[in-house]
N, C-alpha and C positions, 0 to 999 in steps of 0.2 A: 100667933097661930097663922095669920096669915102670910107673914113671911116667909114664914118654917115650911107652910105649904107650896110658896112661889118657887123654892129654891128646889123643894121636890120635883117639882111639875121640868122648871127645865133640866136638871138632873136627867132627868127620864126621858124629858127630850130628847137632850144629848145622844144618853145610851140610844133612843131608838133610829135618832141620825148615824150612830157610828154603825149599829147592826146594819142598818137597808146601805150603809156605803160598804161594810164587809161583803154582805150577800152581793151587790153588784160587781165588784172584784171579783168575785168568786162566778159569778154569771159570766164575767167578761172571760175568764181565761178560759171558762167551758167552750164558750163560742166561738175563741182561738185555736182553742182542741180539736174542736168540732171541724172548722173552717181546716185546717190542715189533715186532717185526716179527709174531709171530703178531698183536699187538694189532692192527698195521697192516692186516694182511689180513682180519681178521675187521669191521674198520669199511669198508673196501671193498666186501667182502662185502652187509654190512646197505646200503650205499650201491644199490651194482646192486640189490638185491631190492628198496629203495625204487623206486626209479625203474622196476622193470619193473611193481611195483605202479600206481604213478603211470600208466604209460603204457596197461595196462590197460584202468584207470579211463577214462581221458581216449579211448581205443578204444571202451568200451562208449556213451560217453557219446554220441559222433559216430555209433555206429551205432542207438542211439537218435533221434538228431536226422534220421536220413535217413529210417529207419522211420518217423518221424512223417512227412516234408515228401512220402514216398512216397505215404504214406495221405491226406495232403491235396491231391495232385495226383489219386490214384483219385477222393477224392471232388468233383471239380470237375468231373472227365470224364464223373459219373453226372451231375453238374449239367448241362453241358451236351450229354449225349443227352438227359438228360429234358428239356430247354427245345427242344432240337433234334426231339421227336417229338412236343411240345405246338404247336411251331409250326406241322410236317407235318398234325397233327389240324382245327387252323383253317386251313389255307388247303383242305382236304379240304372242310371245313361252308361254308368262303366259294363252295368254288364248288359244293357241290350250291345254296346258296341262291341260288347267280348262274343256275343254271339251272334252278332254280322259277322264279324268276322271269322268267325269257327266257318259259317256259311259258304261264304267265298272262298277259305281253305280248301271245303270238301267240292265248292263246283270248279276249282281249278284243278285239284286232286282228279275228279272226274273225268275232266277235258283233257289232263294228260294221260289218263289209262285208255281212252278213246285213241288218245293219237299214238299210244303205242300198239293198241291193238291192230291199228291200221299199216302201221311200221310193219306187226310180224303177217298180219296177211298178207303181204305185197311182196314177202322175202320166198315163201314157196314157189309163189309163181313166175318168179325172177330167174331159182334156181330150173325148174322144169324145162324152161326155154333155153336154157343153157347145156341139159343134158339133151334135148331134143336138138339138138343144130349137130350137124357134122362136120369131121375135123378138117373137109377144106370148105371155104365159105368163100362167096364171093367178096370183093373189095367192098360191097356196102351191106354195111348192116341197117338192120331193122330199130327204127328208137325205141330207147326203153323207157319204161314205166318209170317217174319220177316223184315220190311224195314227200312234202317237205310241210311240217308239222308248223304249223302257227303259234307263238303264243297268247294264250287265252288272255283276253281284255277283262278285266271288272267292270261291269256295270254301274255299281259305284265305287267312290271315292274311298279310296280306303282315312280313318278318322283321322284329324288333325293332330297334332303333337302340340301339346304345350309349348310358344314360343318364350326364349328367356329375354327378358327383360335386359338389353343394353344399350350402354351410356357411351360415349364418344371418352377416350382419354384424354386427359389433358395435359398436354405438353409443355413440363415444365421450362423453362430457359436451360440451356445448355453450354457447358463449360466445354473449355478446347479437350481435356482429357477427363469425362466424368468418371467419377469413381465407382468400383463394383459393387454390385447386392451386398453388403451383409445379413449375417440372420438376426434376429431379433432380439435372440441370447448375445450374438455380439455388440451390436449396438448396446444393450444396457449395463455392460462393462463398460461404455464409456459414458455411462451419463451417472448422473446423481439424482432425477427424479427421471421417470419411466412409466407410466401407468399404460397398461395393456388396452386397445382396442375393444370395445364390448363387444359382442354379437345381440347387432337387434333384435329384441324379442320377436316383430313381423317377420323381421329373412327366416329367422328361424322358425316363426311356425309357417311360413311358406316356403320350406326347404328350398330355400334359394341359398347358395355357394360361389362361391367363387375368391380366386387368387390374384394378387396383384403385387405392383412396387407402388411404393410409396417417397418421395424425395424430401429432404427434408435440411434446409437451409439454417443454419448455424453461426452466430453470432460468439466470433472464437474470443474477444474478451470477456464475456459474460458466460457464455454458454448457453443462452437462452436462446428459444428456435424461432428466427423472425419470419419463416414461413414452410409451409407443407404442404407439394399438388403431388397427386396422382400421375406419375410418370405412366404406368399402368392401368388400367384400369381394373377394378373385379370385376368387370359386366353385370352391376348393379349398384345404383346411384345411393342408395341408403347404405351398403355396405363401405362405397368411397366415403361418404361423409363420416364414419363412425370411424374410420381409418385415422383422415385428415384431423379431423377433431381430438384424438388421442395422441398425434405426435404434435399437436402445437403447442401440449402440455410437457414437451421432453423439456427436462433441462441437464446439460452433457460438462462434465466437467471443462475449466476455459483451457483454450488454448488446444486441444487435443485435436477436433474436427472442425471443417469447415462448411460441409455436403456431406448428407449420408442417405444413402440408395436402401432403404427396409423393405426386404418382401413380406407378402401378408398373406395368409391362406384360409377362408374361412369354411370350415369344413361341419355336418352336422354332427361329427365324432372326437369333435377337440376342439381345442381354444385357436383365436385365429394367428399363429405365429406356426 
């Protein structure tokens, strides 16, 4: 019996060693489970806080980018009230000077109706003296009445004119026999590349014009232009430079020109050629 009973006891041992080592397997892979899904969630986690980071960012950024684009629409609307109460101030001065001068019109207007009225009173009394004298007279006559009309002075200044802005020409080197203007259509018959002159945005909204020659040195195996001065001038230096600067972009087929003389005419009703 009591062997029978030894072998049960650890029989039952056994089994209860194998069960609590099952259960701890089964413990361990839970806490495996466990331990990676906490891992899961915690790189989620950092994932959202990037991205809310990220977005942020990319919010401050844009509202940076409006605060700027706000502040440069304010500052164009002061541009254009200041340009808008500088224009009010000159047509204000154009027309007190339009009505100075209407003024001096009518006191010169005045001054000569005075001085002709003085012309025709002097002319009855001229003729009077003339029908009173008899037809033999002695050898000396009596002096006559002489009135000789002034013209009237302004008091003031009549207003200044807009002086135009001009540049001295510059004198390109000169060959023994230089060659004549072409026009501008002719010249780009002899080139291969051409680009037109701009017309400054400033000449133009300060209706500044003008015409000129332009000279322009040619590199006959290449064709390419190794230089361009203003033989002429437009009588405005930002018009020259936008000249100069478009023919030193010609390039003219080789061999054909050596110097070519281009006039230029910059008008506010057309292109400058």
């Amino acid at each position: 019996m009591s062997a029978a009973t030894s072998k049960i006891i650890v029989i039952l041992a056994f089994l209860c060693l194998m069960i609590a080592a099952i259960f701890g397997l089964l413990g361990s892979y839970k806490v495996d489970a466990l331990r990676t899904e906490v891992a899961s969630a915690n790189a989620a986690r950092d994932a959202a806080e990037h991205r809310r980071v990220t977005q942020e960012t990319e919010l401050k950024a844009r509202e940076t980018g409006v605060a700027g684009e706000e502040a440069k629409i304010a500052e164009a609307e002061n541009r254009a009230a200041k340009a808008g109460a500088e224009l009010a101030q000159s047509e204000k001065e154009k027309t007190e000077l339009q009505t100075k001068l209407q003024e001096k019109q009518n006191e010169i207007a005045s001054l000569q109706k005075r001085i002709d009225e003085a012309g025709t009173t002097g002319k009855p009394s001229q003729k009077l003296a003339a029908t009173s004298t008899p037809e033999k007279q002695p050898t000396s006559t009596s002096p006559s009445l002489e009135i000789k009309a002034e013209p009237a002075e302004e008091t003031a200044p009549p207003p200044r004119q807009p002086k135009r802005l001009k540049t001295a020409p510059v004198t390109p080197p000169q060959a023994a026999n230089p060659p004549a203007a072409m026009s501008i259509s002719s010249a780009k018959a002899l080139a291969v590349y051409a680009p037109l002159p701009d017309y400054p945005r400033e000449a133009r909204s300060r209706r500044i014009t003008g015409s000129g020659v332009c000279v322009v040195s040619v590199d006959p195996g290449t064709g390419n232009v190794t230089e361009a001065l203003m033989a002429q001038s437009t009588g405005n230096q930002t018009l020259d430079k936008a000249t100069v600067s478009a023919f030193r972009r010609w390039v003219f087929k080789p061999g054909k020109v050596s110097t070519v003389r281009i006039p230029v005419d910059f008008t506010l009703t057309g292109a400058p050629y």
